[in-house]
Structure formats: structure tokens, C-alpha cells
N, C-alpha and C positions, 0 to 999 in steps of 0.2 A: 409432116411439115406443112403442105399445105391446109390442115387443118388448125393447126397452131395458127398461119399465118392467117388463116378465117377468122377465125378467134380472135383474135388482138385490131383486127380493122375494126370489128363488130362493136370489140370493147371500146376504141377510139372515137367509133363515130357516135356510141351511145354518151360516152363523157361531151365528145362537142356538141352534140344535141342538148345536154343537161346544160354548156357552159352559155350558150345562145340562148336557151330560153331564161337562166335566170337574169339577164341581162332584161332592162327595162325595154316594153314594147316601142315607147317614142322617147325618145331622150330627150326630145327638143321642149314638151309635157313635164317633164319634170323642172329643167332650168326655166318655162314659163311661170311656173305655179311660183319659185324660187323671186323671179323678178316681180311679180304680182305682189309678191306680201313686202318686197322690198319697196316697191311702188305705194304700197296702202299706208308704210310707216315715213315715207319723206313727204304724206302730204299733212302733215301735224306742224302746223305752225306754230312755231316755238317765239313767245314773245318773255322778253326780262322785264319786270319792274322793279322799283324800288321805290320803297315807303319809307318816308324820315317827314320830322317835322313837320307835320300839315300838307303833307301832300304827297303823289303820286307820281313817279316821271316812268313814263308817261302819263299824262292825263286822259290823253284822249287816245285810243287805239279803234285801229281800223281793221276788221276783216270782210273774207266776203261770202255771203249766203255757203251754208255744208260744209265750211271748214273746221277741220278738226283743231281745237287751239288748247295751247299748253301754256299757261301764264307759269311763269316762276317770278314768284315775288319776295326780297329780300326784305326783311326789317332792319335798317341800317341805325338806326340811333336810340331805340327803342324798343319795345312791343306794340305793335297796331294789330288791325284788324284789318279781315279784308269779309264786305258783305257784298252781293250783285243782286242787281231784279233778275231774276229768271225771264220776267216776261216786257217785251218793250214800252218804252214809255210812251201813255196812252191809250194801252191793251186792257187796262184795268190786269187781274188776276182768273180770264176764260180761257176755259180749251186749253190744249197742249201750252206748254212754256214754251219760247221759243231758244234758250237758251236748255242741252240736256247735258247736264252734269255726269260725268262717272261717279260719284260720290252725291249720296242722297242729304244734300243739306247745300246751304246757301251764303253761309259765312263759317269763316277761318278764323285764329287768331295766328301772330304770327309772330314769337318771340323774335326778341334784339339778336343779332346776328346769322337766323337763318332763315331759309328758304323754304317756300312751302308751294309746292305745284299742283295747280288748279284745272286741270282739264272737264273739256267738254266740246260740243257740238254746236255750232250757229245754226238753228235749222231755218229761223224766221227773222229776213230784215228789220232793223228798226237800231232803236238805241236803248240802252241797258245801263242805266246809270248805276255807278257803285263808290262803294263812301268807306272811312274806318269805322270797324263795329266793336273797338277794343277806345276805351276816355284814355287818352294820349296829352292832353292839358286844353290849356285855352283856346287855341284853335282845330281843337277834333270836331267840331261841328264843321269846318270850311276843308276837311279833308275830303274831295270828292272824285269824280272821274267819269269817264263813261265808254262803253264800248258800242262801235258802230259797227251795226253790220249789215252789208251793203249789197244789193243784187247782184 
């Protein structure tokens, strides 16, 4: 008997030794890493525009220096375009852009009724003007805009 009862502690404390260790060494390590990447997707600034008739609402958008930005742009009455400088106005085209796109190009088209999202990175102050890159009528030349991004 008392070897049976040896036996079943043994076995007991070897299962709670297995149930403790597979248990995470810092729990508090895991819900941070958890809050971390919830922290790295609320700092993606989500702006809407919308493109109809010769123009942009907004026209003028403000971010500021490292922000991660998500344009969602609707084509409301048509198809337009949407093109950006990569690099700020008066930088000419040296050295890093200051604008880094997840997508390797620099104009969209953006059929009548949907939405097409523009992400990237503000790395370098300045202004970034941008225009429609799709002929829209008589005034697609005065379709313009610009983004500011600010220290």
C-alpha cells in the first residue's frame, strides 16, 4: 500500500511539474507583445477622400513627421486618378523620397464608385503635392491637392 501510495504522489507531482512548465514563463511577455502590435496598428492614420468633379475633399491634408497614413479615396461621380510626388516640393527628385509607399508606383486610377487605399510612410517634412492622373474633362488640369507633413 504504501508503495502504491508512493507511486501515485510521484506520478502527481511529475504531471504538476509538466502542467507548470507548459504554462508560459511571463504571462505579463506575452499580453505585452499582444498590446505592442495592437499599439503599432492604431498608429495608421486613416484619412477618407473623395474625388468628383475637379477636385479633391480634402484638398489639403495634414500629417506629421513617421506617420503611418491610409488614404482611402472614393471616386464619386466618375473615374479619376490619383498621382503624388514622392518627394517634397523643392527637393527636386535626390536621395530617399520622403514619402515610402507599400506599393512600388506613384499613381492609381480610381474607377466611379470605388475605393482604392493608398498607404505609406511620411518619413521627410515638407509638401507633396498631388493631382488626377486619369483626363476627367475640362477641368482635370485644376484637380489638385497637397499633403503636408509637418515636424
Amino acid at each position: 500500500m504504501k508503495a502504491l501510495l508512493g507511486t501515485t504522489i510521484g506520478v502527481v507531482a511529475l504531471l504538476l511539474a509538466g502542467s507548470v512548465a507548459s504554462q508560459p514563463q511571463n504571462p505579463s511577455r506575452a499580453t505585452s507583445a499582444q498590446d505592442n502590435a495592437a499599439v503599432g496598428q492604431a498608429t495608421v492614420k486613416v484619412i477618407e477622400v473623395t474625388a468628383r468633379k475637379y477636385e479633391y475633399t480634402p484638398s489639403e491634408i495634414r500629417v506629421k513627421k513617421g506617420t503611418r497614413v491610409q488614404l482611402k479615396i472614393r471616386a464619386l461621380d466618375r473615374t479619376h486618378g490619383f498621382k503624388i510626388s514622392l518627394y517634397p516640393e523643392g527637393a527636386g527628385e535626390k536621395g530617399q523620397p520622403g514619402l515610402r509607399l507599400t506599393e512600388q508606383q506613384d499613381s492609381w486610377k480610381i474607377e466611379k464608385g470605388q475605393e482604392r487605399v493608398i498607404e505609406f510612410v511620411a518619413e521627410r517634412a515638407g509638401t507633396y503635392p498631388f493631382k488626377c492622373s486619369v483626363f476627367c474633362g475640362l477641368g482635370h488640369r485644376g484637380m489638385k491637392g497637397k499633403l503636408v507633413v509637418e515636424e
